[in-house]
Structure formats: structure tokens, C-alpha cells
Backbone as JSON Lines, residues from 0, in Angstrom:
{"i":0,"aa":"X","n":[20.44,-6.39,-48.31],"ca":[19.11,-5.82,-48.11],"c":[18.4,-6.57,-46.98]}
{"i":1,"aa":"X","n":[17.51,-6.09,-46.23],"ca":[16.87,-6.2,-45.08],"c":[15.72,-6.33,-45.19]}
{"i":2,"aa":"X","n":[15.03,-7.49,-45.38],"ca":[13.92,-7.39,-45.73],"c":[12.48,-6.49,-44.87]}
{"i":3,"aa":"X","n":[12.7,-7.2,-43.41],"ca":[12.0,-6.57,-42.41],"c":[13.0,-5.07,-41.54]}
{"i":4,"aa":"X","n":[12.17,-4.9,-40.99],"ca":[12.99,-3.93,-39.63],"c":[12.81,-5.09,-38.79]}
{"i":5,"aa":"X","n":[14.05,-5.64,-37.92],"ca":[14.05,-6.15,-36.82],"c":[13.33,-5.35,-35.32]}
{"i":6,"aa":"X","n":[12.26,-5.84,-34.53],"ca":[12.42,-5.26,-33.36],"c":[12.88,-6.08,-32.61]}
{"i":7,"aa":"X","n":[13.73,-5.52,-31.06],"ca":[14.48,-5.65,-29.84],"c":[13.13,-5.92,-28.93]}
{"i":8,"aa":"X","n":[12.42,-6.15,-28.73],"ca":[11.38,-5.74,-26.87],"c":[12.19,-5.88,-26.36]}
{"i":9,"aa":"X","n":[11.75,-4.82,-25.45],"ca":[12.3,-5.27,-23.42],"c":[12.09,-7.36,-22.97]}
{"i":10,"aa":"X","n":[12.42,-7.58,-22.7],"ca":[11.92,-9.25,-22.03],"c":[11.7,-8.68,-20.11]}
{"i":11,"aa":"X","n":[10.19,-8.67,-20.79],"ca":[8.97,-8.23,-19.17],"c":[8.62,-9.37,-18.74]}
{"i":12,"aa":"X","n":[8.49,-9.16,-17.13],"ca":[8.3,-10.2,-16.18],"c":[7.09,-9.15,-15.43]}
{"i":13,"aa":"X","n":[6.17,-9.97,-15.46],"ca":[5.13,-9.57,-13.72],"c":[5.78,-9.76,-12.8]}
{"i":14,"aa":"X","n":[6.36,-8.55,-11.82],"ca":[6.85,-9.16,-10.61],"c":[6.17,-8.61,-9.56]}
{"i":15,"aa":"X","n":[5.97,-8.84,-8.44],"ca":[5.77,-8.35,-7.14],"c":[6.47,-7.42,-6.51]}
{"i":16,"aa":"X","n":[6.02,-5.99,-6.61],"ca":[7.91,-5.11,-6.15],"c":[7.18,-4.86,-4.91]}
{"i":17,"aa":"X","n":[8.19,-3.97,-4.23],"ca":[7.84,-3.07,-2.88],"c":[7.94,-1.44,-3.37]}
{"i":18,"aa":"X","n":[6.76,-1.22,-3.36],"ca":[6.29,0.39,-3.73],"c":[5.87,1.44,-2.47]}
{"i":19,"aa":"X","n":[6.69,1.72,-1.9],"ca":[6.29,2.55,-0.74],"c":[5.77,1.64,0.78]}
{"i":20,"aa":"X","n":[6.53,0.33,0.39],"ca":[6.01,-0.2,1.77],"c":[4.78,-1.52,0.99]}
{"i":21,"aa":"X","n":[4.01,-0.76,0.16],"ca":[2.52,-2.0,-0.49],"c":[3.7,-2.52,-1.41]}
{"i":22,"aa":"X","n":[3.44,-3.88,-1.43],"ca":[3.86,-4.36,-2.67],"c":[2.49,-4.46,-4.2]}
{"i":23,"aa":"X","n":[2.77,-4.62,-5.09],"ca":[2.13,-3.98,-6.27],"c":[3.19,-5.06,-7.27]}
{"i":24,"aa":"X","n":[2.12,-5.86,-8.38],"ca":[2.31,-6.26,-9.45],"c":[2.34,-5.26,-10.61]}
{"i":25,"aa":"X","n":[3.74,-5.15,-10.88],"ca":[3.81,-4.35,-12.29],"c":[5.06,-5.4,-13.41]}
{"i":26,"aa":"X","n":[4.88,-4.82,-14.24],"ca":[5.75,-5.68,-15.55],"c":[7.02,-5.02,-15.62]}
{"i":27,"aa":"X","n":[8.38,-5.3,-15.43],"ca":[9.62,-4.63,-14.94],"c":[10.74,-5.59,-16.0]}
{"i":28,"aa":"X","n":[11.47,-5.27,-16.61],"ca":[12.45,-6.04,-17.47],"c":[13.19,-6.28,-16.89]}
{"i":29,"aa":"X","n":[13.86,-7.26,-17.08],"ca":[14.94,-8.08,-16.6],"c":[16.07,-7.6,-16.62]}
{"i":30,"aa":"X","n":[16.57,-6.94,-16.94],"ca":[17.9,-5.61,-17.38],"c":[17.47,-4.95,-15.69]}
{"i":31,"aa":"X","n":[16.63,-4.56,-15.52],"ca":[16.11,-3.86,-14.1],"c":[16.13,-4.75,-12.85]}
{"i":32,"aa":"X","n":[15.81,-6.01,-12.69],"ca":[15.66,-6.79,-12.13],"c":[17.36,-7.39,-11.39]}
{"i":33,"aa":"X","n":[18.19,-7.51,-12.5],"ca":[19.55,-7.6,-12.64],"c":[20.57,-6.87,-12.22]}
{"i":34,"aa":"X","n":[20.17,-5.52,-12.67],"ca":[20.77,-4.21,-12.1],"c":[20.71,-4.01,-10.6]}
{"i":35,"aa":"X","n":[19.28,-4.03,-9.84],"ca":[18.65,-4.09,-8.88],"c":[18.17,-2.8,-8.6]}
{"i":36,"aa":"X","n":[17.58,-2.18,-9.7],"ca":[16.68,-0.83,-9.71],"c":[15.45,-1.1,-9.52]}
{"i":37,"aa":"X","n":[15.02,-2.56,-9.31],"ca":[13.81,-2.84,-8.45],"c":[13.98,-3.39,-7.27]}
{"i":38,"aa":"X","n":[13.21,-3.36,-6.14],"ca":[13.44,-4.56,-5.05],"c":[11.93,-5.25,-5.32]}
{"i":39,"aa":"X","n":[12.5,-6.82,-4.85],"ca":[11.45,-7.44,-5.28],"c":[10.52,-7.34,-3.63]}
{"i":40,"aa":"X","n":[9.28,-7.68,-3.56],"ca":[8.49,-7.51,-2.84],"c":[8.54,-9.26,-2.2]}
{"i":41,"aa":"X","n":[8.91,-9.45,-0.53],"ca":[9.02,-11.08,0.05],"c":[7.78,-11.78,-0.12]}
């Protein structure tokens, strides 16, 4: 028996990306970061 439901979160980072040229602080998981479905902003 299980007492709780376990939750998983994402593990979010604030990063600095490049969004059309502006870079922009948004919260992006590390699974994304890794993959490289973000670019980070220099």
C-alpha cells in the first residue's frame, strides 16, 4: 500500500534563451536544456 501519490516535477531552471533574436528569461527544464530544444541566450 502507498500511502501518498508520489509526484515527479519537471527540475526548472531560469534561463536566459534567444527568442527571435531578444533574449528573454523563462523557466525551461533540464531534459530541454540537454536535448538542446533550447538555445541558451550569450
Amino acid at each position: 500500500m502507498v500511502a501518498t501519490n508520489r509526484r515527479f516535477d519537471p527540475n526548472l531552471q531560469r534561463v536566459r534563451i534567444d527568442d527571435n533574436g531578444t533574449p528573454r528569461r523563462v523557466y525551461v527544464c533540464t531534459r530541454c536544456l540537454k536535448a538542446g530544444k533550447v538555445t541558451k541566450a550569450a
